[in-house]
N, C-alpha and C positions, 0 to 999 in steps of 0.2 A: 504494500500500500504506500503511495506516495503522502508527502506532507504537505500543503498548501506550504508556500512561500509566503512569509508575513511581509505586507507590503510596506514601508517605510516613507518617510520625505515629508517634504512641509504640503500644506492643504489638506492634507488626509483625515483630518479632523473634524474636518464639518459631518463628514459621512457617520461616523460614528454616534453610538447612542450614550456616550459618559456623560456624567454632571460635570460641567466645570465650576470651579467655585474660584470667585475673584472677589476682591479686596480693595477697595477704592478711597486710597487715604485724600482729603481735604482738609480746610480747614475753614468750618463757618459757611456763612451763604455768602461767601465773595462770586465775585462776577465768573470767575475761575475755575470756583468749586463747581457750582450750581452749571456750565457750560459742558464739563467734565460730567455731570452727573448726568445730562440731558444723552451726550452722544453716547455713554456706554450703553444706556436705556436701549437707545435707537439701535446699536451695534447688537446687543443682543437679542431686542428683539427679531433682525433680522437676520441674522445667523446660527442663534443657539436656540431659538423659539421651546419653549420649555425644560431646557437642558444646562439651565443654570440657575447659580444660587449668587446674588451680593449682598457683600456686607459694606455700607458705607459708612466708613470711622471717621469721627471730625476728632484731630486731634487737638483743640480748641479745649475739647470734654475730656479725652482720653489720649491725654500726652505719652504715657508710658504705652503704652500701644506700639508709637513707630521705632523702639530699639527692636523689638521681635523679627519686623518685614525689614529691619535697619534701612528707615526711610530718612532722606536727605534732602528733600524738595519735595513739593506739594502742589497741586494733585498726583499721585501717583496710582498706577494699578498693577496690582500684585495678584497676579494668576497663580492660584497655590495649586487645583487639582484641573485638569492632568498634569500631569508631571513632563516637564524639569520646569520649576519657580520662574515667572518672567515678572519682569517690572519695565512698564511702562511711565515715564515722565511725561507732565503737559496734560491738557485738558481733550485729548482725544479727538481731536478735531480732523486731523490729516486719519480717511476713514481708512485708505489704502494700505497707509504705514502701519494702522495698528491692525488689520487683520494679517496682515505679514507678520509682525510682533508674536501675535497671539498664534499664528501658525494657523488659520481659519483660511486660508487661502495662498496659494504658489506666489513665491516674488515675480513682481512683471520682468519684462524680460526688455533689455535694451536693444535698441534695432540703430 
């Protein structure tokens, strides 16, 4: 009996049925926060459509929070499951860059 070849590489992730769990450190309802809080909405709703969970930490309220993700700017997104940790800087606005980031989709390709 042969064994399926596990297929590998970036975009291969949408296809799958995991929870991803992401982490979206702010701070406060700055223009920032609130802009970052808007596109991850958007981004998940249109890529992870039920296949995820956030948590959004103001660390305003919960300072000791950012040694754990060792967060050094803000807004940040910390993609803890699946696996391997990413962190995302900036309020999520460039939609391209962060589905590359997050591995939800192959890098474009330069011509």
């Amino acid at each position: 009996m042969m064994k399926k070849k596990r297929q590998s590489g970036r975009g291969k992730r949408k296809a799958s049925g995991e929870v991803w769990k992401l982490r979206l450190y702010v701070t406060g309802n700055t223009s920032r926060s609130m802009t970052a809080i808007r596109n991850l909405k958007r981004l998940c709703n249109e890529h992870l459509r039920g296949r995820y969970k956030v948590e959004v930490v103001d660390l305003l309220k919960h300072p000791q929070m950012a040694a754990g993700d060792q967060i050094i700017a803000v807004p940040t997104l910390v993609r803890r499951l699946p696996p391997l940790l990413k962190r995302i800087i900036g309020d999520l606005s460039n939609t391209q860059q962060v589905l590359v980031l997050l591995e939800l989709c192959p890098e474009k390709v330069s011509s």
